[in-house]
TORTORDO-331791 format. One record per residue (C-alpha): residue number from 0; residue in three letters; x, y, z. Coordinates in nm, 4 decimals, always signed. Example, Ala and Ser with C-alpha at 12.3 -4.5 7.8 and 13.67 -1.06 7.14 Angstrom:
BEGIN
  num  residu         u         v         w
    0     ALA   +1.2300   -0.4500   +0.7800
    1     SER   +1.3670   -0.1060   +0.7140
//
This chain:
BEGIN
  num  residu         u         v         w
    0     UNK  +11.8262   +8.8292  +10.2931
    1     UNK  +11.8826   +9.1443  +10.0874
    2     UNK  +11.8432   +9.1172   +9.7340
    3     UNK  +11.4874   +8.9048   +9.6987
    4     UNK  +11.4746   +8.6954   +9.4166
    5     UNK  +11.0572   +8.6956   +9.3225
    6     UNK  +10.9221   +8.3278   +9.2349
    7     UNK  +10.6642   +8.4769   +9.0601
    8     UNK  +10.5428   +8.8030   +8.8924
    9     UNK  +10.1928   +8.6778   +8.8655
   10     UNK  +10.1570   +8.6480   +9.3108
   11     UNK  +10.1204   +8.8452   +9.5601
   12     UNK  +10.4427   +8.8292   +9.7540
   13     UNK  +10.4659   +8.6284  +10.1328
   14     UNK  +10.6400   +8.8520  +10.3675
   15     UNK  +10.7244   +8.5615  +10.5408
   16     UNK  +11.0055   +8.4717  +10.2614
   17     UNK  +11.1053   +8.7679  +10.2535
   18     UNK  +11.1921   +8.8715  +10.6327
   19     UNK  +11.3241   +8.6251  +10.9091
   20     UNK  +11.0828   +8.8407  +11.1416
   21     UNK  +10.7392   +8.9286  +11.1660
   22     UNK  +10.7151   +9.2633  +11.2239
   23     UNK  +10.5634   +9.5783  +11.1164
   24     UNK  +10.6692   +9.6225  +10.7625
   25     UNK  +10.7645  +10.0120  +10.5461
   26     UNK  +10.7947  +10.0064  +10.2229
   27     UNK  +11.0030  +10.2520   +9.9459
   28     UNK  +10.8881  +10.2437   +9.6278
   29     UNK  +11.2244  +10.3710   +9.3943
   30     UNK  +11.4924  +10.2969   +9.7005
   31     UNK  +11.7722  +10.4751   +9.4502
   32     UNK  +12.0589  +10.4452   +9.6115
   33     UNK  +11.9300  +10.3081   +9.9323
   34     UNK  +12.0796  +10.5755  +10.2076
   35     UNK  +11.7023  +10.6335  +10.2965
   36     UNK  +11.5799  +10.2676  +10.3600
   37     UNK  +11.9518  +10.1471  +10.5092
   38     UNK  +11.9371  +10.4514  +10.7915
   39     UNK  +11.5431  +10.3119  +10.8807
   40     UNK  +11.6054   +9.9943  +10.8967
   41     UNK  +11.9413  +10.0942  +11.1063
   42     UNK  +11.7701  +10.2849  +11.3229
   43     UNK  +11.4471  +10.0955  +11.4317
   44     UNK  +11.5700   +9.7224  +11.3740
   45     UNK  +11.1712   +9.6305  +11.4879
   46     UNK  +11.0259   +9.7218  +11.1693
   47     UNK  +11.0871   +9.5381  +10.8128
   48     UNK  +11.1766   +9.7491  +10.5612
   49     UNK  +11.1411   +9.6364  +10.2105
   50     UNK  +11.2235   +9.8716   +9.8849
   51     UNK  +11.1981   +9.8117   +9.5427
   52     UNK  +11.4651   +9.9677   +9.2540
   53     UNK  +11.4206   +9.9165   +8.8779
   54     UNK  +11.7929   +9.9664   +8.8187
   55     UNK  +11.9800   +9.6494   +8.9156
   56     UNK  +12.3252   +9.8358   +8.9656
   57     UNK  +12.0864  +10.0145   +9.2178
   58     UNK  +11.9252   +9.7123   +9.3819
   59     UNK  +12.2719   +9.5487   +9.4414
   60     UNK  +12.4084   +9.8951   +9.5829
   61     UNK  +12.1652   +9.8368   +9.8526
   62     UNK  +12.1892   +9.4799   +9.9165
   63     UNK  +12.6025   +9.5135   +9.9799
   64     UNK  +12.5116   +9.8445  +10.1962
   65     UNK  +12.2596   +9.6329  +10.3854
   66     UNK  +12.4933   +9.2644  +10.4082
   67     UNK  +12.7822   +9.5053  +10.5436
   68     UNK  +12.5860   +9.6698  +10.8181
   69     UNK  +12.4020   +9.3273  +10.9246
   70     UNK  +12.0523   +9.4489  +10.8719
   71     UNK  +11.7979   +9.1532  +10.8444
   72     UNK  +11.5137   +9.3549  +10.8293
   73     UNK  +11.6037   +9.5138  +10.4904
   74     UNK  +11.5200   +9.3654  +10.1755
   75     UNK  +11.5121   +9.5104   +9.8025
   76     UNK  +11.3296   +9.3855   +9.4760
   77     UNK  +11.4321   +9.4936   +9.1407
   78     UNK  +11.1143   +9.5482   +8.9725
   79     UNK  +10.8794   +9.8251   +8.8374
   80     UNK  +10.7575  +10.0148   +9.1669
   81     UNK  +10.4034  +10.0893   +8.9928
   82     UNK  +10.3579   +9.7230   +8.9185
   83     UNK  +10.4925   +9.6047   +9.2151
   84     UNK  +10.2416   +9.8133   +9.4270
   85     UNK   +9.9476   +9.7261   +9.2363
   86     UNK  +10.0012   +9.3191   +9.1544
   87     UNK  +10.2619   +9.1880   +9.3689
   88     UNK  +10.2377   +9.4091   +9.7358
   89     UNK  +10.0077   +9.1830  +10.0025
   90     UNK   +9.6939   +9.4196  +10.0979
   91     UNK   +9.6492   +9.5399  +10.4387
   92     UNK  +10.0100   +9.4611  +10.4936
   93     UNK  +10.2147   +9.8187  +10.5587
   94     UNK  +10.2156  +10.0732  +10.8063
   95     UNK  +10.4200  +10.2992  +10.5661
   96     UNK  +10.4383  +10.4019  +10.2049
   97     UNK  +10.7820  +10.6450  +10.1268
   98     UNK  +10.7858  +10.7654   +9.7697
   99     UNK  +11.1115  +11.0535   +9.7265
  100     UNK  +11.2037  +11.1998   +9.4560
  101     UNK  +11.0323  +10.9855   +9.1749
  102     UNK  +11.1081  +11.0573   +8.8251
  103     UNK  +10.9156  +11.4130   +8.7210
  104     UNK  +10.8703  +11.3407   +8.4166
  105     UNK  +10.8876  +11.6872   +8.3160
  106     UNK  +10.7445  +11.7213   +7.9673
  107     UNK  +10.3302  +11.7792   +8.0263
  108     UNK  +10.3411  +11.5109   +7.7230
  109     UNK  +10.4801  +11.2534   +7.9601
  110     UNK  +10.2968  +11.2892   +8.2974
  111     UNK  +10.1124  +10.9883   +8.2177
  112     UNK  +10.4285  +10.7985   +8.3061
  113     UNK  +10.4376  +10.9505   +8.6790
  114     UNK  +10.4091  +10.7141   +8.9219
  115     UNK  +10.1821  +10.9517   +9.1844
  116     UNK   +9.8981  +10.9627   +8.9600
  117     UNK   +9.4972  +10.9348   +9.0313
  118     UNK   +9.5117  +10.5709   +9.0900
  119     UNK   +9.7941  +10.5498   +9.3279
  120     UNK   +9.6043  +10.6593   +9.6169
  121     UNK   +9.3593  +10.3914   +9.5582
  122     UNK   +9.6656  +10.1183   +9.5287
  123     UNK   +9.8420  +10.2634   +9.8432
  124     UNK   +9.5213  +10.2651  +10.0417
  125     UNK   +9.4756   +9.8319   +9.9409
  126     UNK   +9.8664   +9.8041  +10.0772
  127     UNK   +9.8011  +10.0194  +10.3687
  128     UNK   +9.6938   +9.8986  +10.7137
  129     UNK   +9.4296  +10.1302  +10.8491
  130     UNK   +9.5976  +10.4726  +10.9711
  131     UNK   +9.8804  +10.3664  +10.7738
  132     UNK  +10.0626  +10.6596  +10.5792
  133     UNK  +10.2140  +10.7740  +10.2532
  134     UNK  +10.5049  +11.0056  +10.2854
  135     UNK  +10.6033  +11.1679   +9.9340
  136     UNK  +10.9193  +11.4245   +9.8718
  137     UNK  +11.0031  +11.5865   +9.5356
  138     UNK  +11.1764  +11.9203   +9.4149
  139     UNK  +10.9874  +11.9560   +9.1354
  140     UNK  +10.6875  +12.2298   +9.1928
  141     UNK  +10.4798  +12.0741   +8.9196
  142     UNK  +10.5138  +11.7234   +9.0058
  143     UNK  +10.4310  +11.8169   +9.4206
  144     UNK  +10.1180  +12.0129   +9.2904
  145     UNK   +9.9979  +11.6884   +9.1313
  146     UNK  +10.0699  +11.5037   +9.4494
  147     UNK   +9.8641  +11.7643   +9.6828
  148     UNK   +9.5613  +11.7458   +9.3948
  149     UNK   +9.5623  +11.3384   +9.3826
  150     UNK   +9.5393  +11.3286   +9.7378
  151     UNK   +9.3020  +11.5824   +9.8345
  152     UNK   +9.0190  +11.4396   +9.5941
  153     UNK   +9.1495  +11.0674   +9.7750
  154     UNK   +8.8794  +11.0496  +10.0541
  155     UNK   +9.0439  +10.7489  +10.1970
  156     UNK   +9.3000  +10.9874  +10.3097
  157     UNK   +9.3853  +11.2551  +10.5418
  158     UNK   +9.6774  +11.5413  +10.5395
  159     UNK   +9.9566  +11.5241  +10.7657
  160     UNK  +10.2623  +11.6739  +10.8792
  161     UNK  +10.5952  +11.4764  +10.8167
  162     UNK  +10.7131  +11.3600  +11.1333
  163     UNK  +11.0235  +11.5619  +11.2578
  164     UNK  +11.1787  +11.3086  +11.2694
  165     UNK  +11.1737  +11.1029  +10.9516
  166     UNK  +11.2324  +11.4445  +10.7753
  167     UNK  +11.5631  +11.4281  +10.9051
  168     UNK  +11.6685  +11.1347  +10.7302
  169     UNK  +11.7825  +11.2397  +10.3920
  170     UNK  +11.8526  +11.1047  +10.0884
  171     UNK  +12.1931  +11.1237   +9.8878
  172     UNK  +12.0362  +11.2566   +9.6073
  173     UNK  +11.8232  +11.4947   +9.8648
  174     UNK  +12.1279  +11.6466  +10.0494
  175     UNK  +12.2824  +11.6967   +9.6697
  176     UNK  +11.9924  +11.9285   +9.5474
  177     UNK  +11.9432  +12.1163   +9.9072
  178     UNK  +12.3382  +12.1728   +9.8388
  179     UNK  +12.2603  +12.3060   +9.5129
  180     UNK  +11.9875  +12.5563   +9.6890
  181     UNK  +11.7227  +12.3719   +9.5636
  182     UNK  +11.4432  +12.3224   +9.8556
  183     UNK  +11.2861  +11.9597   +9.9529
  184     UNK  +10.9133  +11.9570   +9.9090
  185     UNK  +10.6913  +11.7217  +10.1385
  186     UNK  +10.3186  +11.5608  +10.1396
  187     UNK  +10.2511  +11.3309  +10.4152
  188     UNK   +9.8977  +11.1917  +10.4592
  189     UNK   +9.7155  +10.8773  +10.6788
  190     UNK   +9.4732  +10.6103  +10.5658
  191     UNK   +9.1260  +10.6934  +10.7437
  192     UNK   +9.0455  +10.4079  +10.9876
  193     UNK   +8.6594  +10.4243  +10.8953
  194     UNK   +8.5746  +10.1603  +10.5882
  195     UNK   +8.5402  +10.3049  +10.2453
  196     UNK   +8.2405  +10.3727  +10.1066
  197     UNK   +8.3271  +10.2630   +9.7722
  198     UNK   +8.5890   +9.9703   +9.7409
  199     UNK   +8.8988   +9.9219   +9.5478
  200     UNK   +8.7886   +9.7317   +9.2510
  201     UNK   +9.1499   +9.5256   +9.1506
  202     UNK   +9.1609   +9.2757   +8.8708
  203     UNK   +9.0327   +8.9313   +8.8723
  204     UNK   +9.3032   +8.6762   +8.9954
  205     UNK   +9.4842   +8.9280   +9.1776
  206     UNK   +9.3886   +8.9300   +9.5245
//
């Protein structure tokens, strides 16, 4: 299964529909084209990898990509990535979090509509398995200074480096702007394994 048809936007998903195996699961939120989540789930066919694309052209880019190359550990949702990672991701169910080159929204005006904002390390840390991580890339200097400033003030995580070699794998979009001159910026951090102090308070009803 590629393309995942959701019963319901009101329930948590069950991985188990979604993937033949059970197996450690990564998910990218905004798969765009899906070069990115294809070459993972190519490359390490012991891990799930599950994406999520508002566009449906998108979506259905990456569901032929991943039907032609035989990959049943790849699946793709076409949904909001902000709502799907705060009402319909299981918690305590990823070892991985990959956010590239979200929309900037540019305009100061608009940064409310960015999806790395002060509550998404809260939401990523309730998806997140302890020591699980969230690896960002963006090109815009603004946008990658928000990132940094979310995060640091997030106690529930801690700064990394981007593994060598997931920074290899590139995006289409990514090799077009490095093309173009224009350099890849990078924020990797891990989910502490000690409890927090202060829990995620979520919404009644959806747990």
């Amino acid at each position: 299964m590629s393309l995942y048809a959701l019963p319901s936007i009101l329930k948590r998903i069950d991985l188990r529909q979604v993937f033949p195996c059970d197996q450690p699961l990564e998910v990218e939120l905004g798969s765009g084209d899906g070069s990115f989540l294809a070459e993972c789930a190519s490359r390490h066919p012991s891990r799930n990898f599950l994406g999520t694309e508002r566009l449906l052209g998108r979506a259905r880019k990456l569901d032929r990509k991943s039907r032609k190359a035989g990959l049943t550990n790849l699946a793709v949702i076409q949904i909001e990535s902000s709502y799907f990672l705060e009402f319909l991701l299981p918690h305590n169910c990823a070892e991985a979090i990959h956010v590239y080159f979200p929309d900037p929204w540019p305009k100061r005006r608009h940064w409310r509509h960015r999806l790395i904002n002060e509550r998404f390390p809260q939401l990523a840390a309730a998806s997140l398995r302890p020591g699980g991580c969230v690896y960002l890339r963006t090109d815009n200097a603004d946008y990658f200074s928000q990132i940094r400033q979310v995060f640091a003030a997030a106690r529930m995580f801690a700064e990394i480096e981007t593994p060598a070699e997931l920074a290899r794998i590139t995006t289409d979009f990514e090799r077009e702007f490095n093309a173009r001159g224009i350099p890849t910026l990078r924020y990797a951090c891990r989910k502490r394994t000690e409890p927090l102090a202060f829990p995620l308070a979520l919404p009644p009803g959806s747990a």
